[in-house]
SENU-826884 format. One record per residue (C-alpha): x, y, z; residue number from 0. Coordinates in nm, 2 decimals, always signed. Layout:
BEGIN
selo x=X	y=Y	z=Z	nr=NUM $
...
END
This chain:
BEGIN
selo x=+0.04	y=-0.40	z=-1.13	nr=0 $
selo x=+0.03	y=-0.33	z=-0.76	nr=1 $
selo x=+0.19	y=-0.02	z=-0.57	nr=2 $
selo x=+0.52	y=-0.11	z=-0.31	nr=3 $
selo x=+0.29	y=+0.02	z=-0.03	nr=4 $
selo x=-0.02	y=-0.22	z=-0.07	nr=5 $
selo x=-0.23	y=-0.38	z=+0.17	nr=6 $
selo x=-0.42	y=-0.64	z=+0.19	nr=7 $
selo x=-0.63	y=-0.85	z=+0.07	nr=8 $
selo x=-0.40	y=-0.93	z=-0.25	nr=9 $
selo x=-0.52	y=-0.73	z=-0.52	nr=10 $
selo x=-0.38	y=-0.57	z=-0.87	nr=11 $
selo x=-0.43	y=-0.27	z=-1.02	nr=12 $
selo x=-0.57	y=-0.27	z=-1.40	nr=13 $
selo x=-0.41	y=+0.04	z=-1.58	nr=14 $
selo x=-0.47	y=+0.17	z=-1.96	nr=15 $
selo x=-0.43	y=+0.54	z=-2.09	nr=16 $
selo x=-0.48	y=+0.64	z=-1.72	nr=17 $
selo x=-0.78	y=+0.44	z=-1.66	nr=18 $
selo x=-0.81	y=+0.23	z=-1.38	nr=19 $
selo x=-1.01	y=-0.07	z=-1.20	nr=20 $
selo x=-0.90	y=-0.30	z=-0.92	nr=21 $
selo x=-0.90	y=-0.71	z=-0.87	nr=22 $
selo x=-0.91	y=-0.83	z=-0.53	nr=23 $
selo x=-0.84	y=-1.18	z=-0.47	nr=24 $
selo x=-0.98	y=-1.32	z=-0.18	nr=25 $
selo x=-0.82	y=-1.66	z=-0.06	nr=26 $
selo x=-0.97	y=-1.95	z=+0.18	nr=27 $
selo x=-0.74	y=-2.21	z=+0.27	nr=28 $
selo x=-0.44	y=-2.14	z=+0.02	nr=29 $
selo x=-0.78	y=-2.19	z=-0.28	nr=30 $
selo x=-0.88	y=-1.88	z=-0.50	nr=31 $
selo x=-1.27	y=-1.82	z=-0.41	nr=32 $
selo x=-1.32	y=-1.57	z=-0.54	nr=33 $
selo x=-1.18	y=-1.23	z=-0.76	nr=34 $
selo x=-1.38	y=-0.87	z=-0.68	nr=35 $
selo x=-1.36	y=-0.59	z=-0.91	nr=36 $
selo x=-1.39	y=-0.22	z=-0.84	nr=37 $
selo x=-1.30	y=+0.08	z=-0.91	nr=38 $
selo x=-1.03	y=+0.33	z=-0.78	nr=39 $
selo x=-1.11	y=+0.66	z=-0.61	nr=40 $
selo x=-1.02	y=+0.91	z=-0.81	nr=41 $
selo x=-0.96	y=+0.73	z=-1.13	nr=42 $
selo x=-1.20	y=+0.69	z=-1.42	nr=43 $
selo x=-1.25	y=+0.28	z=-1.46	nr=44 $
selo x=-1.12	y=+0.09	z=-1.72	nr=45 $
selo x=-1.39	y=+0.12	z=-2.01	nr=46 $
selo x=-1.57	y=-0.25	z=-2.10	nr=47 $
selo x=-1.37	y=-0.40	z=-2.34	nr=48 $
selo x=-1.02	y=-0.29	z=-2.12	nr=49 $
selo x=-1.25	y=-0.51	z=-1.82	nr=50 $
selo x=-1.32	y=-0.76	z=-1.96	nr=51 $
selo x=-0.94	y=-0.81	z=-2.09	nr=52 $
selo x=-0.83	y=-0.72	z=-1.70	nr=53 $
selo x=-1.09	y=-1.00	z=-1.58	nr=54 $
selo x=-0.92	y=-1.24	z=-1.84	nr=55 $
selo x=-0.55	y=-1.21	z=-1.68	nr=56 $
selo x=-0.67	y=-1.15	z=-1.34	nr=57 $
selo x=-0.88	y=-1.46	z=-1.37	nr=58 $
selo x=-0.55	y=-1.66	z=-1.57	nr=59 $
selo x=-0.30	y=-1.56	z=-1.37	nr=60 $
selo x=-0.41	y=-1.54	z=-1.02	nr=61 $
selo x=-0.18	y=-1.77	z=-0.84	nr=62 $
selo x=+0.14	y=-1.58	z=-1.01	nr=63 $
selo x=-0.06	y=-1.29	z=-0.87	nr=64 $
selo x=-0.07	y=-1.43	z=-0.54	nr=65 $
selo x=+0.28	y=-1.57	z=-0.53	nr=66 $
selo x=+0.46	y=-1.24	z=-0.66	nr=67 $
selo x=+0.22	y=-1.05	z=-0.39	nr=68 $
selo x=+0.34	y=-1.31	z=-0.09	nr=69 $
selo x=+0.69	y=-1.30	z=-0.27	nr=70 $
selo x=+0.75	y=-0.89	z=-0.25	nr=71 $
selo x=+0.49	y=-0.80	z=+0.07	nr=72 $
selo x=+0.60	y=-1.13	z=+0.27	nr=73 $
selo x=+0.91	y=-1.22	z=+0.20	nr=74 $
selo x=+1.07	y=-0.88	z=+0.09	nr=75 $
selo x=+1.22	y=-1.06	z=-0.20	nr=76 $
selo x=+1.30	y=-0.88	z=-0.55	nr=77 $
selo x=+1.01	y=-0.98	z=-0.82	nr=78 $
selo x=+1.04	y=-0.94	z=-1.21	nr=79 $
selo x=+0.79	y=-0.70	z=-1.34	nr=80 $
selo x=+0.61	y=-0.88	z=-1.65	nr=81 $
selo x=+0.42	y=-0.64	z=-1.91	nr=82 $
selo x=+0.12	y=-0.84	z=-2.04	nr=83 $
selo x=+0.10	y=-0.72	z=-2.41	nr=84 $
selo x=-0.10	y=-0.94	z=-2.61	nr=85 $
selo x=-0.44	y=-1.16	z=-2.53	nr=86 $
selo x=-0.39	y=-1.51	z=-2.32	nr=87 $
selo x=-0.62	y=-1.72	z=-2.50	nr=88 $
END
């Protein structure tokens, strides 16, 4: 998820039973390079097996990341929350 007042760089918020960990994508000439994780001030982090199932839609679905980020921040257009319940692979 991200929050309506963001900033950049383009990054998602991970949340589970009010846990939390954050996924910056960083960008270099319209290419994904690289994804950061980290945690959020004032939240305990998502526990290792919640990561490592944040890393694996982070790391999946990063340019529907990207384009739903450019499409609400950018372009102030109305985006279609989707709730990720089950694994991608």
């Amino acid at each position: 998820m991200f929050y309506a007042n963001e900033h950049e760089p383009v990054h998602v918020h991970g949340k589970i039973q009010g846990r939390e960990s954050r996924a910056d994508i960083i960008v270099l000439n319209g290419v994904v390079s690289e994804i950061r994780y980290s945690t959020v001030t004032g939240r305990a982090p998502l526990d290792i097996n919640e990561m490592r199932y944040f890393e694996e839609i982070v790391s999946a679905r990063s340019d529907d990341i990207i384009t739903k980020w450019i499409d609400f921040f950018v372009l102030h257009k109305s985006i279609t929350p989707e709730r990720i319940t089950r694994r991608l692979k």
